[in-house]
N, C-alpha and C positions, 0 to 999 in steps of 0.2 A: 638330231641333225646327223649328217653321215661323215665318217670321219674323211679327213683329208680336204674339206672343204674350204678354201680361202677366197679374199676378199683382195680384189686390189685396184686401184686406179686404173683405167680403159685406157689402152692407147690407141693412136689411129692405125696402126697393125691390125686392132682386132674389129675394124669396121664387118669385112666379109662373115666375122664367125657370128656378129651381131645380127648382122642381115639375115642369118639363119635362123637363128635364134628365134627372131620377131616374128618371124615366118613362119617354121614351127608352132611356136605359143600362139598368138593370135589364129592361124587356119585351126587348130585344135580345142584348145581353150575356151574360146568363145561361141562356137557353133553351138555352146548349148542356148545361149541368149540372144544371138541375133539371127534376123533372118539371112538364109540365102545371097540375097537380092544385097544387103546392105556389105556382107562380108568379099564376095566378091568386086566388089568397089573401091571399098575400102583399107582390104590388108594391102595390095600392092601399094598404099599411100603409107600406111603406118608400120608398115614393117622393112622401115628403111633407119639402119641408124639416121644420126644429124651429126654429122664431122663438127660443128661447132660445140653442140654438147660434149663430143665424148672428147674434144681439146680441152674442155674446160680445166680438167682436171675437180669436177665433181660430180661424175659420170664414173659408176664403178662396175667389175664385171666380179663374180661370183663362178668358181670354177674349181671342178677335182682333183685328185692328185695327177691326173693322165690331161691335166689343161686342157680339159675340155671344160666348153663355158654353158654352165647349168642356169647362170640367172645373169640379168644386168638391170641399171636402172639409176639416176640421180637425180640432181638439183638442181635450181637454178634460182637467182635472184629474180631474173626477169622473165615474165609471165611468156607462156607458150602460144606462138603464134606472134613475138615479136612486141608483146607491150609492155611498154615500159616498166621498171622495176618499183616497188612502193617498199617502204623505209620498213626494215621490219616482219616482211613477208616473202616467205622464199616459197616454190612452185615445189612439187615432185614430177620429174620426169621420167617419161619411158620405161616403164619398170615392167620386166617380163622376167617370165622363169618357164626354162624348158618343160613342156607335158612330164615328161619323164621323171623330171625332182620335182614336181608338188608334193606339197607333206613334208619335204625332207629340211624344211628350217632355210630354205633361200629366201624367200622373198622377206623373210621376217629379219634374216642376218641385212639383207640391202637396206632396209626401211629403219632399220635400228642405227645401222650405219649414217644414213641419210639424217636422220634426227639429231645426231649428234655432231655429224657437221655444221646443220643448218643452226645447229643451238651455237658453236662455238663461234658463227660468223655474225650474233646480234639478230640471228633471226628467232621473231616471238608465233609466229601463227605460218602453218603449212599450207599449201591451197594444194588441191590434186585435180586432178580431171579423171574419175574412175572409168572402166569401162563398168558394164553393167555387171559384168561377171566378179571384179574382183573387189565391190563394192563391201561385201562380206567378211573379205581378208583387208580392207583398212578400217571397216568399223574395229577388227579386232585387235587393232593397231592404235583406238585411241582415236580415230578420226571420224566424225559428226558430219551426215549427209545436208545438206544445206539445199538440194531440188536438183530435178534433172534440168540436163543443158543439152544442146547439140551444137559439139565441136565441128568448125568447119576446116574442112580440110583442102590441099589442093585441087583442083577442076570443077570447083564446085560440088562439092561431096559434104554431106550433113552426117555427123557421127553420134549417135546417142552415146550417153555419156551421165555420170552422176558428177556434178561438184560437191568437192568435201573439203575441209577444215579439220586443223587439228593445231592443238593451242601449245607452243610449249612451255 
């Protein structure tokens, strides 16, 4: 990992640098697995923070010693897309990491992070919603593909997607 890297709770200050962020990783990122057609539709939907997430306070950002923000990404008890919570299973949300620092141990310091909250709050089993891209980076994290889905997004927008599992 590179030095000067820290980890800390999102505030709503840092919606706009998030906005970027998502924007970056997702138009970049992903171009290698989706078509055209789907990303063009789709990033201006998901590469928008959720002010409810990052108030949570279990919503974190990943960022260098010059605060610039290299990854973000959290938790949630209640499933994405507004359904209800189930005793014992907490969500992974929104997790991205700048083009620029892959490799460099962010997404692995959010996920570890993430794990350890979700273990201290009673939660036993993770649910994620992968994209297709980073399906690779939570098998390597301990998380078990469970079949592809499509995440529905605002306007009617169908998002392929892997559901994963991870026990803790």
């Amino acid at each position: 990992m590179a030095d000067n890297i820290t980890l800390r709770i999102a505030r709503q200050a840092d919606i706009g640098a998030l906005d970027r962020l998502f924007q970056r990783s997702y138009s970049r990122l992903l171009a290698a697995d989706y078509p055209p057609s789907v990303l063009v539709t789709a990033v201006p939907v998901i590469a928008r923070a959720q002010p409810a997430l990052v108030a949570s306070g279990q919503f974190y950002v990943v960022e260098d010693g010059e605060g610039r923000v290299l990854g973000a990404g959290g938790w949630s008890l209640q499933a994405p897309g507004g359904h209800p919570a189930t005793s014992g299973t907490g969500h992974v949300r929104h997790v991205a990491t700048d083009p620029d620092a892959v490799r460099r141990g962010v997404g692995r310091l959010l996920l570890e992070h993430i794990v350890q909250a979700a273990r201290a709050s009673d939660v036993s089993t993770l649910h994620c919603q992968s994209t297709l891209t980073a399906e690779p980076f939570y098998r390597s994290l301990g998380f078990e593909p469970q079949g592809r889905m499509t995440v529905p997004l605002r306007g009617g927008i169908g998002f392929p997607a892997v559901f994963m599992i991870r026990r803790l």
